[in-house]
Short mmCIF file of the C-alpha atoms (twelve columns), coordinates in Angstrom:
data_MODEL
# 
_entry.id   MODEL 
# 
loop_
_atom_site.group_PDB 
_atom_site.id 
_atom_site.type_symbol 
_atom_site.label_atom_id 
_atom_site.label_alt_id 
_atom_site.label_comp_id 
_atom_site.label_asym_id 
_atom_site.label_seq_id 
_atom_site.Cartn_x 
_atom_site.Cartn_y 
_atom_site.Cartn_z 
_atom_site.pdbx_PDB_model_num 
ATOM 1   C CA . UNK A 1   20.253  12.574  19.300  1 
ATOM 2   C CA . UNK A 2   18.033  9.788   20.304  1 
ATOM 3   C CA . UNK A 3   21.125  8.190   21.655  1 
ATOM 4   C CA . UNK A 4   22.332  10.749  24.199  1 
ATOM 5   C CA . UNK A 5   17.913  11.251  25.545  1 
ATOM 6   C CA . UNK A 6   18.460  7.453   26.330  1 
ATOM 7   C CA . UNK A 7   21.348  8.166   28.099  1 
ATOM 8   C CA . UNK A 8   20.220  11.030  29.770  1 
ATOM 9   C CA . UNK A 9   17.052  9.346   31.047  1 
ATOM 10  C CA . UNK A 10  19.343  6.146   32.385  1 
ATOM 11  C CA . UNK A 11  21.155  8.455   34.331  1 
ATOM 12  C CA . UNK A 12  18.235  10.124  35.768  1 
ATOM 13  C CA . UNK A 13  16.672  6.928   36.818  1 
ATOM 14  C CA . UNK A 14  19.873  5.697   38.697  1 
ATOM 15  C CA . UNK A 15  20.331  9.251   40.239  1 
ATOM 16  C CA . UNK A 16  16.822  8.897   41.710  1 
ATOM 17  C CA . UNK A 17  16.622  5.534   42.638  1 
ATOM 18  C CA . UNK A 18  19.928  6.378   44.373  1 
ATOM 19  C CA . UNK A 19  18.122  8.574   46.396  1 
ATOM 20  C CA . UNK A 20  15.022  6.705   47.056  1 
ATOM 21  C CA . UNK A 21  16.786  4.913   50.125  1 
ATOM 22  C CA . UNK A 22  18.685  7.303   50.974  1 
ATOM 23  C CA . UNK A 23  15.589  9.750   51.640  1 
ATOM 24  C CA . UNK A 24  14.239  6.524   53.654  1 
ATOM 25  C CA . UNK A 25  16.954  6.072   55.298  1 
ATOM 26  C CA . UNK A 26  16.970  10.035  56.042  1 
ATOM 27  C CA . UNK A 27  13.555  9.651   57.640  1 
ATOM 28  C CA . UNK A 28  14.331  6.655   59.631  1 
ATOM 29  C CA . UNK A 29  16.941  8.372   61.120  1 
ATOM 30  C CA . UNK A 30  14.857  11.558  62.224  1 
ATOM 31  C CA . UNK A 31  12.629  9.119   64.470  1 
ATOM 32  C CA . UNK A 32  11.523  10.567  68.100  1 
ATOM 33  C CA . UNK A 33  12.862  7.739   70.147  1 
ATOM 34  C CA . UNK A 34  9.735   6.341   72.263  1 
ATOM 35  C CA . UNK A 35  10.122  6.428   75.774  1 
ATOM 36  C CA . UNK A 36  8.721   3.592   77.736  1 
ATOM 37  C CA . UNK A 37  8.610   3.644   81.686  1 
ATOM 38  C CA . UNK A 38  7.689   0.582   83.621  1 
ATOM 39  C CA . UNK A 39  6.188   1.341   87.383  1 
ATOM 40  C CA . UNK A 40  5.801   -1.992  89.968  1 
ATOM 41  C CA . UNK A 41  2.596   -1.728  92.542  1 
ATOM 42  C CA . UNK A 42  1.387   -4.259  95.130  1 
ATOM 43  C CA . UNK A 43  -1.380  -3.837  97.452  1 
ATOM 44  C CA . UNK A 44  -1.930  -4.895  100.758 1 
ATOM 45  C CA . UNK A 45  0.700   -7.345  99.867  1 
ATOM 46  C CA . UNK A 46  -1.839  -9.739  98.005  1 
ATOM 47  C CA . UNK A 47  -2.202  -7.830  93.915  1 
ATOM 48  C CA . UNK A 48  0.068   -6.985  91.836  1 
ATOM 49  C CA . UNK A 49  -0.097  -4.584  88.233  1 
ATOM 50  C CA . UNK A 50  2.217   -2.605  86.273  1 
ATOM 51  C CA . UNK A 51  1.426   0.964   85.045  1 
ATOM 52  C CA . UNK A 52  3.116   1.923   81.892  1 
ATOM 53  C CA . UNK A 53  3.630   5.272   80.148  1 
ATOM 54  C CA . UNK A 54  5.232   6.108   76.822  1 
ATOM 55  C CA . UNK A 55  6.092   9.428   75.811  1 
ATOM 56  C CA . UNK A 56  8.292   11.296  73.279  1 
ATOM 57  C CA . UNK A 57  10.190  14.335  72.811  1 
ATOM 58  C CA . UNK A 58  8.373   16.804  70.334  1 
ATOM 59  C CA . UNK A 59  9.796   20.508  69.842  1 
ATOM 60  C CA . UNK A 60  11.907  19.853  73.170  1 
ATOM 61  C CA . UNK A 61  8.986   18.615  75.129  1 
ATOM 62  C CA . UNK A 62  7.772   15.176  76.037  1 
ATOM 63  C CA . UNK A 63  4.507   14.122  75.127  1 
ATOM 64  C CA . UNK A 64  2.242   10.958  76.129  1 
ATOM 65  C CA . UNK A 65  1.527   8.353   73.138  1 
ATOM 66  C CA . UNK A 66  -1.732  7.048   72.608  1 
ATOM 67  C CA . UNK A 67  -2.308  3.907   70.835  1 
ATOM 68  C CA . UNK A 68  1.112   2.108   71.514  1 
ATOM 69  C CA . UNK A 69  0.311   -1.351  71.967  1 
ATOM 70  C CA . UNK A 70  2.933   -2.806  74.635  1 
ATOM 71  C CA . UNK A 71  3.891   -6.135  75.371  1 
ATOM 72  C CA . UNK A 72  4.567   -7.235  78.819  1 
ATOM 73  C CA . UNK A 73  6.273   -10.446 79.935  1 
ATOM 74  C CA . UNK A 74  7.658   -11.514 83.429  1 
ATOM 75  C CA . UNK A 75  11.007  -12.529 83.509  1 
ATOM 76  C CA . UNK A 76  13.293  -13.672 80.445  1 
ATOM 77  C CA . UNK A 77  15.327  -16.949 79.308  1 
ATOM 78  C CA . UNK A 78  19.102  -16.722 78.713  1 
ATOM 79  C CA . UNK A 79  18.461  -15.317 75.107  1 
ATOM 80  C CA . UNK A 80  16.609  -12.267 76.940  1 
ATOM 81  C CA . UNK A 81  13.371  -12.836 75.356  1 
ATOM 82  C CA . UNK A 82  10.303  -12.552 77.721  1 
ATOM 83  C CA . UNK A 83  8.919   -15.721 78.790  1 
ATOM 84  C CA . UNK A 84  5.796   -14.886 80.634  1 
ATOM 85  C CA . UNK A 85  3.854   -12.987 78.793  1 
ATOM 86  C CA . UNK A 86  1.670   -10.538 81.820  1 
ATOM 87  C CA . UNK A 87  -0.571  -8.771  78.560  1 
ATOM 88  C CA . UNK A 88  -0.963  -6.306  75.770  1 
ATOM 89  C CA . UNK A 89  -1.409  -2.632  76.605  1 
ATOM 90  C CA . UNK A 90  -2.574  0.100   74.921  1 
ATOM 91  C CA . UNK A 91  -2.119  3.014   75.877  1 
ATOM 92  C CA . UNK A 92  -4.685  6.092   76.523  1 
ATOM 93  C CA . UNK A 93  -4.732  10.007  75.995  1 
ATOM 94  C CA . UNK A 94  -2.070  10.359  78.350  1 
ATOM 95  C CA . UNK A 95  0.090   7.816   77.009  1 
ATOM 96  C CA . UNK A 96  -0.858  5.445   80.553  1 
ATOM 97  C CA . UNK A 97  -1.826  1.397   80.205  1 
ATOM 98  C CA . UNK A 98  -1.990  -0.499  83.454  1 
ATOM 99  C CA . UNK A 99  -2.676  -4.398  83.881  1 
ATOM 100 C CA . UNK A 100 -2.600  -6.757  86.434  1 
ATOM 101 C CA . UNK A 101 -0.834  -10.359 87.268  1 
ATOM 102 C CA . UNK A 102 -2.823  -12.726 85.085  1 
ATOM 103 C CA . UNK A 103 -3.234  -16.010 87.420  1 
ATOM 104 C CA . UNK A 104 -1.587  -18.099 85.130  1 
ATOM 105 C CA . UNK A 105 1.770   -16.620 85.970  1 
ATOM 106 C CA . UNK A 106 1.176   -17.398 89.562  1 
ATOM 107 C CA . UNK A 107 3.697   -20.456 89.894  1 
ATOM 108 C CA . UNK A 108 6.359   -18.187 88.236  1 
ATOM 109 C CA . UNK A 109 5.717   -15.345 90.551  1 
ATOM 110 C CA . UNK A 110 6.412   -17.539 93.552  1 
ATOM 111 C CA . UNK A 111 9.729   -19.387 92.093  1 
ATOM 112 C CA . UNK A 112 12.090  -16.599 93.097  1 
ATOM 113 C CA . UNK A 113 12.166  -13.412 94.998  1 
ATOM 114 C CA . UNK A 114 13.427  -11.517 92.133  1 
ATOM 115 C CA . UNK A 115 11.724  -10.718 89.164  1 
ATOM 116 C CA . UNK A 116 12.246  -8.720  85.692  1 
ATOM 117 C CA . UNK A 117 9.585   -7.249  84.199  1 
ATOM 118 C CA . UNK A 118 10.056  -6.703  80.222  1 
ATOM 119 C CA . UNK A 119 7.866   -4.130  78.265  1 
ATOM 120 C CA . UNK A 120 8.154   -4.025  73.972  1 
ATOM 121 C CA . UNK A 121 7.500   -2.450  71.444  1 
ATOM 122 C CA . UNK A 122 7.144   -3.118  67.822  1 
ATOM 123 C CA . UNK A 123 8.534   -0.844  65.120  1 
ATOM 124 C CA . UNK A 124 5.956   1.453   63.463  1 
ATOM 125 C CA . UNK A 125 5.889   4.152   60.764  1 
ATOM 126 C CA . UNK A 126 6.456   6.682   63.875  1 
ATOM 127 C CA . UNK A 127 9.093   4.664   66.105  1 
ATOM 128 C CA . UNK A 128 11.633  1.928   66.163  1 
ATOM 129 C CA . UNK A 129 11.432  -1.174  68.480  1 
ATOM 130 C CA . UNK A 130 11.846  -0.816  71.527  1 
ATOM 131 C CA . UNK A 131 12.900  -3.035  74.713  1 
ATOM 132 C CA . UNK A 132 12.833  -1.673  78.089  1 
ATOM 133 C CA . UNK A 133 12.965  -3.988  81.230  1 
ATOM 134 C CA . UNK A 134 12.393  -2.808  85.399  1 
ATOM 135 C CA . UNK A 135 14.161  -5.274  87.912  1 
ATOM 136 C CA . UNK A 136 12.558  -5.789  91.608  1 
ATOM 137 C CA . UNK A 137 12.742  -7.776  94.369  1 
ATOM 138 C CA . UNK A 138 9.655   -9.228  96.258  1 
ATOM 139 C CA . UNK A 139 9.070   -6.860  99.331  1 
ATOM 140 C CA . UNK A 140 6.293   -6.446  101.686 1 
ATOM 141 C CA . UNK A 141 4.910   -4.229  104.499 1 
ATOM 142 C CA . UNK A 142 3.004   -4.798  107.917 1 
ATOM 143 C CA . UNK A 143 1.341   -2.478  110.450 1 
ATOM 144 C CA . UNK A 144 0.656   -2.901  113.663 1 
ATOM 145 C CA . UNK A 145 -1.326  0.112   115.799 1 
ATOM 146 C CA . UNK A 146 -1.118  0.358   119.935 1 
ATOM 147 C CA . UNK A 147 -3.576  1.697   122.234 1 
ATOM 148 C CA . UNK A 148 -1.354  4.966   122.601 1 
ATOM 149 C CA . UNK A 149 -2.200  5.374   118.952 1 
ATOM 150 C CA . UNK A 150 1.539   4.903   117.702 1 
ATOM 151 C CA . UNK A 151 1.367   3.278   114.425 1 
ATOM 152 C CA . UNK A 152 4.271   0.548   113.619 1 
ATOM 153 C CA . UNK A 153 5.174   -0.081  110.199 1 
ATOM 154 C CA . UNK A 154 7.837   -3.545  109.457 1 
ATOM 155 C CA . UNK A 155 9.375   -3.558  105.821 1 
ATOM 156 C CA . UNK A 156 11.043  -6.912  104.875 1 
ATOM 157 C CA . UNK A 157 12.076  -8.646  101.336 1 
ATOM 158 C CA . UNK A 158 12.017  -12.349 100.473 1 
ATOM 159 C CA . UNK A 159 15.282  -14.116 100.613 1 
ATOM 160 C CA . UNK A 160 15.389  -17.557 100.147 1 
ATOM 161 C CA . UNK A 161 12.314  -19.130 102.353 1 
ATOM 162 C CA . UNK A 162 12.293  -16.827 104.580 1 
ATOM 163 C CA . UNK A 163 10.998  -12.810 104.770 1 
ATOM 164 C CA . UNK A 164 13.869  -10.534 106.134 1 
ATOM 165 C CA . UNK A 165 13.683  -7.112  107.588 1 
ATOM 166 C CA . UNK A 166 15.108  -3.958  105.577 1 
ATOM 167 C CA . UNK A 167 17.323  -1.372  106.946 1 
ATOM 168 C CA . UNK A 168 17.463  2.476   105.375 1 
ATOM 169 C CA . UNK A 169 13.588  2.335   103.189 1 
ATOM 170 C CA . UNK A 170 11.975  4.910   103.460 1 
ATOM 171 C CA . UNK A 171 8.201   4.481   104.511 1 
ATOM 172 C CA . UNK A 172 5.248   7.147   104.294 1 
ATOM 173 C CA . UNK A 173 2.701   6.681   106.534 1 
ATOM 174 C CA . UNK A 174 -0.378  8.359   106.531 1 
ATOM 175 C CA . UNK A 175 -4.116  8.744   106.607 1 
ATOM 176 C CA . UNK A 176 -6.841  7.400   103.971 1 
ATOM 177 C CA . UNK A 177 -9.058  10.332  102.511 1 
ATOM 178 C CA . UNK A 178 -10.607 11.324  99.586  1 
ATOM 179 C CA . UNK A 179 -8.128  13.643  98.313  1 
ATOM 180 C CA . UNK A 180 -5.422  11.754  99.301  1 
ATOM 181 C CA . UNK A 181 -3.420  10.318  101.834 1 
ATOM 182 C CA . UNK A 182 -2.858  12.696  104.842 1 
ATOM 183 C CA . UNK A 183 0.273   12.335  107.195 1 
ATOM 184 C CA . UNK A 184 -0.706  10.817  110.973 1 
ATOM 185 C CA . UNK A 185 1.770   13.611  112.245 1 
ATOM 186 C CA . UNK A 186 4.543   15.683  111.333 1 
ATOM 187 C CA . UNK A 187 7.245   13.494  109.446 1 
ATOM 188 C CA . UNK A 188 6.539   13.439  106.123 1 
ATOM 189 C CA . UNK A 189 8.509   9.984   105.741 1 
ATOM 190 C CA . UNK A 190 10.244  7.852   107.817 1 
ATOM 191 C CA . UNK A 191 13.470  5.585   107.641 1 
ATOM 192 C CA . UNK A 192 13.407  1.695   108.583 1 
ATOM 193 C CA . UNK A 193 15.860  0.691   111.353 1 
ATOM 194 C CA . UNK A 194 17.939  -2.299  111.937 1 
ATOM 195 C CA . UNK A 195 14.960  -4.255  112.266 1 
ATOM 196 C CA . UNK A 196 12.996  -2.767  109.293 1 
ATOM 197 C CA . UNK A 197 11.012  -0.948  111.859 1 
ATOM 198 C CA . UNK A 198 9.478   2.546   111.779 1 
ATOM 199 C CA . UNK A 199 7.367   4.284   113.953 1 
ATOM 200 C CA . UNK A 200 5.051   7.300   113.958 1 
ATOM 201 C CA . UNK A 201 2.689   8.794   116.484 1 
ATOM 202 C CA . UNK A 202 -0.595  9.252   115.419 1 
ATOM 203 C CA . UNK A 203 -1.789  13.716  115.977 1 
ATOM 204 C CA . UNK A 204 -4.986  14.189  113.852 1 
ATOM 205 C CA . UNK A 205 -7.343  13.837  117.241 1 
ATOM 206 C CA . UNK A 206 -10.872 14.781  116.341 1 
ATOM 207 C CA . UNK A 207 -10.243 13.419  112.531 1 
ATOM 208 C CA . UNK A 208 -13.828 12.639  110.931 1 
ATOM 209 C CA . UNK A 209 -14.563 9.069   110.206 1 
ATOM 210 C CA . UNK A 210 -17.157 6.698   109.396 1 
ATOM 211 C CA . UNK A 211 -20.413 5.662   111.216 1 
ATOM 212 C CA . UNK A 212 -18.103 3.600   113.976 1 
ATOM 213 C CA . UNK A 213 -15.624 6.272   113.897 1 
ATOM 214 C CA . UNK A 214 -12.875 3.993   112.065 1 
ATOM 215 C CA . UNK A 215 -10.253 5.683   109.559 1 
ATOM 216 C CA . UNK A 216 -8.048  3.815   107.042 1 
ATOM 217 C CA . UNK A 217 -4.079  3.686   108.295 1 
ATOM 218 C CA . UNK A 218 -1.573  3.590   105.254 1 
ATOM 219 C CA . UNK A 219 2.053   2.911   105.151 1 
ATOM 220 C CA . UNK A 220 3.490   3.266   101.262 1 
ATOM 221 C CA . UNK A 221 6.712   2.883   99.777  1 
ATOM 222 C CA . UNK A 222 6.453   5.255   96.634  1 
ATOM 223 C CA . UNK A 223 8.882   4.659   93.558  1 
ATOM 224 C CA . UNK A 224 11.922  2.819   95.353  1 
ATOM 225 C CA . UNK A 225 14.305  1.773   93.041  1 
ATOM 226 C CA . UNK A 226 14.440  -1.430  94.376  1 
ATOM 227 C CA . UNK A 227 11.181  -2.636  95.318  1 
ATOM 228 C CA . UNK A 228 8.578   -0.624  93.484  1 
ATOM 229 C CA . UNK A 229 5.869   0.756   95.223  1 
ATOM 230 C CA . UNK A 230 3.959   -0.936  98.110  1 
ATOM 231 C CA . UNK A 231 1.130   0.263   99.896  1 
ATOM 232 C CA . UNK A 232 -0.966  -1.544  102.813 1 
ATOM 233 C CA . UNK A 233 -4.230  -0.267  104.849 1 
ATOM 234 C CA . UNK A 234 -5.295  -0.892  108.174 1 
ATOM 235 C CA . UNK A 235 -8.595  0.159   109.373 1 
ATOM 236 C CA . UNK A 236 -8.458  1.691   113.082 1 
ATOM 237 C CA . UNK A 237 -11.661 3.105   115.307 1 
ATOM 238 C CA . UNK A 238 -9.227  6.424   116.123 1 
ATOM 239 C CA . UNK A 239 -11.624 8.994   114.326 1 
ATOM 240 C CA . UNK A 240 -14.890 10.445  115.185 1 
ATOM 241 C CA . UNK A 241 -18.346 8.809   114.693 1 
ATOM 242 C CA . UNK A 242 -20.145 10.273  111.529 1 
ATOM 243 C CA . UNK A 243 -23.713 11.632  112.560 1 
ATOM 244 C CA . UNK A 244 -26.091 12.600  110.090 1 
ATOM 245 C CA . UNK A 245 -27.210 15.567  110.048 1 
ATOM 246 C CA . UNK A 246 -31.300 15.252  111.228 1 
ATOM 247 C CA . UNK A 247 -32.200 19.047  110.083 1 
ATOM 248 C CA . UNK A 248 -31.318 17.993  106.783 1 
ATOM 249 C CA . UNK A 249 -34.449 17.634  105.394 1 
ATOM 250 C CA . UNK A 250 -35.982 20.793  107.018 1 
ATOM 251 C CA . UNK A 251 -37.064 23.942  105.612 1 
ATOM 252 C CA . UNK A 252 -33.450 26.164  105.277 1 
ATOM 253 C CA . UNK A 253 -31.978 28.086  103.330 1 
ATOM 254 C CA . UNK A 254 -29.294 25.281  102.539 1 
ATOM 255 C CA . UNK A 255 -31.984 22.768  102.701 1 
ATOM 256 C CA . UNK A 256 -32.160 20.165  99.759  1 
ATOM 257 C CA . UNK A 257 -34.241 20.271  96.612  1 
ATOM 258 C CA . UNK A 258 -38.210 20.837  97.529  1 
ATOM 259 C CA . UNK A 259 -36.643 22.019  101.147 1 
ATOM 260 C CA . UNK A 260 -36.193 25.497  101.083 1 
ATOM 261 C CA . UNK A 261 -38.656 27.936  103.072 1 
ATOM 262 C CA . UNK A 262 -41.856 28.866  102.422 1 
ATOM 263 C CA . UNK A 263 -41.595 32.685  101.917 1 
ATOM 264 C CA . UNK A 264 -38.580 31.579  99.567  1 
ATOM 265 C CA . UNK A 265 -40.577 29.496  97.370  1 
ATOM 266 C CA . UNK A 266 -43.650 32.271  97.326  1 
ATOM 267 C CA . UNK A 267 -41.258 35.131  96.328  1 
ATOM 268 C CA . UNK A 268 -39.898 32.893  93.562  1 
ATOM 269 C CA . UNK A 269 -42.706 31.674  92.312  1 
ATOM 270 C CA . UNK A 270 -44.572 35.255  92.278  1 
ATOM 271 C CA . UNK A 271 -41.862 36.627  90.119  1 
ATOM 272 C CA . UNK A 272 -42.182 33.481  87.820  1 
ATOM 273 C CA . UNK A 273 -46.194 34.508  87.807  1 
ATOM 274 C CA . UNK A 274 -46.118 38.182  87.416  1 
ATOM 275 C CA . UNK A 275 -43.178 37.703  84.601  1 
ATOM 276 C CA . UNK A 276 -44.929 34.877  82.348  1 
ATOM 277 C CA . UNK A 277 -48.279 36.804  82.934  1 
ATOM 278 C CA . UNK A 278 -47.055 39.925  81.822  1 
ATOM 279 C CA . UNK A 279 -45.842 38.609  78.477  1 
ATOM 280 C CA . UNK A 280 -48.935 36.511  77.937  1 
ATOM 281 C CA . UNK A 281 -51.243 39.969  78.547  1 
ATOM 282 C CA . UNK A 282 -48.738 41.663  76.311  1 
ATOM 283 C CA . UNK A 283 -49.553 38.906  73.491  1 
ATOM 284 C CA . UNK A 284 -52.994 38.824  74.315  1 
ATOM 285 C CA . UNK A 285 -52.574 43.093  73.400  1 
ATOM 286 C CA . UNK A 286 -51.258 42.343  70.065  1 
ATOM 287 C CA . UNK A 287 -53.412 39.730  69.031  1 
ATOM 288 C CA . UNK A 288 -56.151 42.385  70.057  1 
ATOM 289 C CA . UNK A 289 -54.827 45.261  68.535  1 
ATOM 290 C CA . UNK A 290 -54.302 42.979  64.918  1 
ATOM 291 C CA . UNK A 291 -58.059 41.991  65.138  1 
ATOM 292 C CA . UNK A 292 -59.496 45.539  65.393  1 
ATOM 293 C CA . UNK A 293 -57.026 46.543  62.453  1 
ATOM 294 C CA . UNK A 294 -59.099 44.083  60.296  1 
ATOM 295 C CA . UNK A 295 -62.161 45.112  61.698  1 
ATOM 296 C CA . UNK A 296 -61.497 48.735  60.302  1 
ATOM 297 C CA . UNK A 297 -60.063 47.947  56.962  1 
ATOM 298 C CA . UNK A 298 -63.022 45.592  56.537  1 
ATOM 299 C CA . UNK A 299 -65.292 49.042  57.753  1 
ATOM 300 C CA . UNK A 300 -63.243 51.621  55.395  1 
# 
């Protein structure tokens, strides 16, 4: 009897232990695959800096990531590894890190005009490994403006020593503002030419600017395939002169704090007045009213 427990139990514990790694395996295998985007920016053709997001699929929607430390490197040797390492992310509530060039990397950036950027992660108790690389070649942008107020905008890449113009990019241009970028005239976008030229006629006449009347200029390249994104700003005296307002700081209705009229300010107070004072009268009543209570009981 004791015999076939022992036996029993033996076969139990293999059975289980058979299925130890074979649940883990089951729940490696159900992993959301991590989904890491890479996105190239340069400014004004001087900085540089990555932005990138990691998402995954959850209930057949993708959501952002937070915490996901990524590593970034510039360029790899022939084994694929990264060799330059740009920095560590982590990323936010929405799953977004962004860094920029770290001046060390400087003499790599400027040995060739193509570059692969190389973002990875490490496996975790959530996701596997993961390797994801974005290719680009060097590329800038340069306006020039004319007195007819026709704004030129020259796309070229770097080949060899030299910087060559682009045909077939396609090049917003626009105007600075604080909710974004508004277009100079009709086009939404235009296409570069033999020459990597475009060309666009400035139409927002009477378009607010700052105390000189300048407004910001912007040609972009947004999410090219090939390049990245680019963006450059010129600043141009095309808009109208800001004037401050002098009646500001009168006596209105829309006036400022401490600025609004006089019969206003006598109304409002008077109703503050007459309100507080009526509850104050009406506690005064009760306190009253309490005392001569006393006063009889004391009497009776």
């Amino acid at each position: 009897m004791k015999r076939n427990i022992i036996n029993i139990c033996f076969v139990v514990f293999i059975l289980f232990s058979g299925f130890a790694p074979f649940t883990a395996k089951a729940q490696d295998s159900e992993k959301n695959p991590l989904l890491v985007k890479l996105s190239y920016f340069s400014n004004d053709n001087k900085s540089q800096y990555l932005i990138v997001n990691a998402k995954t699929k959850v209930a057949g929607k993708f959501q952002p990531v937070k915490g996901t430390a990524i590593k970034l490197f510039l360029d790899k040797d022939s084994t694929g590894k990264g060799i330059g390492l740009i920095a560590t992310v982590i990323t936010d509530e929405k799953g977004k890190g962004v860094t920029n060039f770290p001046p060390s990397l400087e003499k790599i950036w400027k040995a060739s005009p193509n570059h692969t950027f190389i973002a990875i992660t490490d496996k975790s108790q959530q996701f596997d490994e993961t390797n994801t690389e974005l290719s680009i070649v060097k590329a800038r942008i340069t306006v020039d403006t004319a007195d007819d107020k026709n704004v030129t905008a020259t796309f070229s890449e770097f080949k060899g020593d030299n910087w060559v113009p682009v045909k077939g990019v396609e090049i917003k241009m626009g105007i600075k503002r604080f909710g974004g970028d508004l277009q100079i005239g009709e086009e939404q976008s235009y296409t570069t030419d033999s020459l990597g030229h475009v060309k666009g006629e400035f139409k927002k006449a009477g378009l607010p600017g700052d105390q000189s009347g300048n407004i910001v200029i912007v040609a972009k390249v947004e999410d090219n395939e090939q390049y990245g994104n680019l963006r450059i700003e010129k600043v141009v005296p095309w808009g109208v002169k800001f004037v401050a307002d002098k009646d500001f700081f009168h006596r209105a209705l829309w006036g400022s704090q401490f600025h609004s009229p006089v019969w206003l300010v006598f109304m409002a107070y008077s109703i503050i007045i007459t309100v507080w004072g009526t509850l104050i009268y009406l506690v005064f009543l009760l306190i009253k009213i309490k005392k001569l209570g006393q006063e009889e009981k004391t009497l009776n």
